[in-house]
C-alpha positions, 0 to 999 in steps of 0.5 A, a space after each residue: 521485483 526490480 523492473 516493478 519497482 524500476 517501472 514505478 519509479 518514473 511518474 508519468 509510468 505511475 498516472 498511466 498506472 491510475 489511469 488505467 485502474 478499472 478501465 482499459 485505453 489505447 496508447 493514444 488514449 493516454 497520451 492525450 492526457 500528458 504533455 509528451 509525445 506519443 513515442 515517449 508514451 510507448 516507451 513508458 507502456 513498453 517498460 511497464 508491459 515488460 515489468 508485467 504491470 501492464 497486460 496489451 490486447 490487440 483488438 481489430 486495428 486497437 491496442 487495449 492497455 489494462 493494468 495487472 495489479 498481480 505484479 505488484 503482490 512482491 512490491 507490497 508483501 516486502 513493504 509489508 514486512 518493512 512496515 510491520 514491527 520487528 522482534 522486540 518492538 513487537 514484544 515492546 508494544 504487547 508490554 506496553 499495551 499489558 502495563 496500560 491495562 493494568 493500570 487502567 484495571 487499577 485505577 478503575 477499582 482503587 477508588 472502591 478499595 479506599 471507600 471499604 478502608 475508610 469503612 473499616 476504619 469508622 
Protein backbone atom coordinates (compact mmCIF):
# COMPACT_ATOMS: atom_id res chain seq x y z
CA UNK A 1 0.00 0.00 0.00
CA UNK A 2 3.05 2.39 0.18
CA UNK A 3 4.57 2.67 -3.12
CA UNK A 4 0.43 3.12 -4.04
CA UNK A 5 -0.05 5.63 -1.89
CA UNK A 6 3.73 7.08 -2.46
CA UNK A 7 2.68 6.80 -6.27
CA UNK A 8 -0.56 8.92 -6.13
CA UNK A 9 0.94 11.49 -4.20
CA UNK A 10 2.44 13.17 -6.97
CA UNK A 11 -0.34 14.73 -9.34
CA UNK A 12 0.85 14.73 -12.67
CA UNK A 13 1.00 10.62 -11.57
CA UNK A 14 -2.67 10.85 -10.66
CA UNK A 15 -3.98 12.85 -14.31
CA UNK A 16 -1.96 10.13 -15.93
CA UNK A 17 -3.89 8.01 -13.92
CA UNK A 18 -7.49 9.47 -15.26
CA UNK A 19 -6.11 9.52 -18.35
CA UNK A 20 -5.64 6.52 -18.93
CA UNK A 21 -8.99 5.01 -17.16
CA UNK A 22 -10.94 3.06 -19.79
CA UNK A 23 -8.29 3.55 -22.43
CA UNK A 24 -4.67 2.86 -23.33
CA UNK A 25 -1.71 5.42 -24.44
CA UNK A 26 1.76 5.67 -25.36
CA UNK A 27 4.31 7.43 -23.41
CA UNK A 28 4.00 10.10 -25.84
CA UNK A 29 0.39 10.08 -25.82
CA UNK A 30 0.72 11.37 -22.36
CA UNK A 31 3.20 13.44 -22.34
CA UNK A 32 1.68 15.55 -25.14
CA UNK A 33 -0.85 16.48 -22.82
CA UNK A 34 1.35 18.22 -19.77
CA UNK A 35 3.94 20.82 -20.00
CA UNK A 36 7.11 18.57 -18.85
CA UNK A 37 9.30 16.64 -20.73
CA UNK A 38 9.30 13.34 -22.07
CA UNK A 39 12.02 11.91 -19.45
CA UNK A 40 10.04 13.09 -16.74
CA UNK A 41 7.08 11.64 -17.92
CA UNK A 42 8.68 8.10 -18.08
CA UNK A 43 9.74 8.44 -14.75
CA UNK A 44 6.31 9.15 -13.65
CA UNK A 45 5.12 5.92 -15.68
CA UNK A 46 8.36 3.98 -14.12
CA UNK A 47 6.92 4.83 -10.47
CA UNK A 48 3.41 4.10 -11.14
CA UNK A 49 4.41 0.54 -13.27
CA UNK A 50 6.55 -0.44 -10.13
CA UNK A 51 3.45 0.53 -7.71
CA UNK A 52 1.30 -1.84 -10.00
CA UNK A 53 -1.15 0.79 -10.96
CA UNK A 54 -0.15 0.72 -14.01
CA UNK A 55 0.49 -2.48 -16.40
CA UNK A 56 2.80 -1.91 -20.08
CA UNK A 57 2.51 -3.89 -23.19
CA UNK A 58 4.90 -3.97 -26.01
CA UNK A 59 3.43 -3.81 -29.08
CA UNK A 60 5.52 -3.80 -32.73
CA UNK A 61 7.68 -0.69 -31.88
CA UNK A 62 4.57 0.97 -29.30
CA UNK A 63 4.60 0.79 -25.47
CA UNK A 64 0.70 0.71 -24.56
CA UNK A 65 -0.06 2.00 -20.94
CA UNK A 66 -3.15 0.94 -19.16
CA UNK A 67 -4.35 1.57 -15.70
CA UNK A 68 -4.88 -1.51 -13.26
CA UNK A 69 -7.35 -0.20 -10.49
CA UNK A 70 -6.74 -3.81 -8.67
CA UNK A 71 -3.83 -2.05 -6.74
CA UNK A 72 -5.53 0.45 -5.46
CA UNK A 73 -8.54 -2.35 -3.86
CA UNK A 74 -5.81 -2.10 -0.22
CA UNK A 75 -5.73 1.94 -0.48
CA UNK A 76 -9.71 1.96 -0.72
CA UNK A 77 -10.63 -1.06 1.98
CA UNK A 78 -8.23 0.96 4.60
CA UNK A 79 -9.98 4.45 3.78
CA UNK A 80 -13.02 2.50 4.05
CA UNK A 81 -12.67 1.50 7.44
CA UNK A 82 -11.32 5.16 8.38
CA UNK A 83 -14.43 6.20 7.10
CA UNK A 84 -16.87 3.83 8.54
CA UNK A 85 -18.18 4.75 12.17
CA UNK A 86 -16.09 3.04 14.88
CA UNK A 87 -17.30 1.30 18.16
CA UNK A 88 -19.50 3.66 19.85
CA UNK A 89 -20.26 5.99 17.39
CA UNK A 90 -22.03 3.42 15.77
CA UNK A 91 -23.96 2.14 18.68
CA UNK A 92 -24.71 6.18 19.08
CA UNK A 93 -26.02 6.63 15.51
CA UNK A 94 -28.40 3.35 16.10
CA UNK A 95 -29.75 5.10 19.47
CA UNK A 96 -30.05 8.05 17.94
CA UNK A 97 -31.77 6.83 14.68
CA UNK A 98 -34.35 4.52 17.59
CA UNK A 99 -35.05 7.88 19.73
CA UNK A 100 -36.17 9.63 16.39
CA UNK A 101 -38.50 6.70 15.60
CA UNK A 102 -40.16 6.66 18.70
CA UNK A 103 -40.56 10.21 18.92
CA UNK A 104 -41.70 10.23 15.39
CA UNK A 105 -44.21 6.79 16.35
CA UNK A 106 -45.33 9.27 19.55
CA UNK A 107 -45.87 12.03 18.01
CA UNK A 108 -47.90 10.51 15.13
CA UNK A 109 -50.60 8.97 17.76
CA UNK A 110 -50.78 11.76 20.33
CA UNK A 111 -53.11 13.88 18.74
CA UNK A 112 -55.63 10.42 18.75
CA UNK A 113 -54.97 9.98 22.08
CA UNK A 114 -56.15 13.57 23.17
CA UNK A 115 -59.27 13.30 21.03
CA UNK A 116 -60.34 10.04 22.93
CA UNK A 117 -59.60 11.70 26.37
CA UNK A 118 -61.61 14.67 25.54
CA UNK A 119 -64.03 12.16 24.53
CA UNK A 120 -64.23 10.45 27.86
CA UNK A 121 -64.37 13.49 29.47
CA UNK A 122 -67.74 15.11 27.46
Amino acid sequence: MDEVTNAIADPVRRDILVMLRGTTLTAGEIARRFPISRPAISRHLRVLRESGLVHDEVTGTRRLYRLDPAALTELAEWISVLRAPAGWDHRLDALETEVHRTRRERAEHRPTQHRERTEDTA
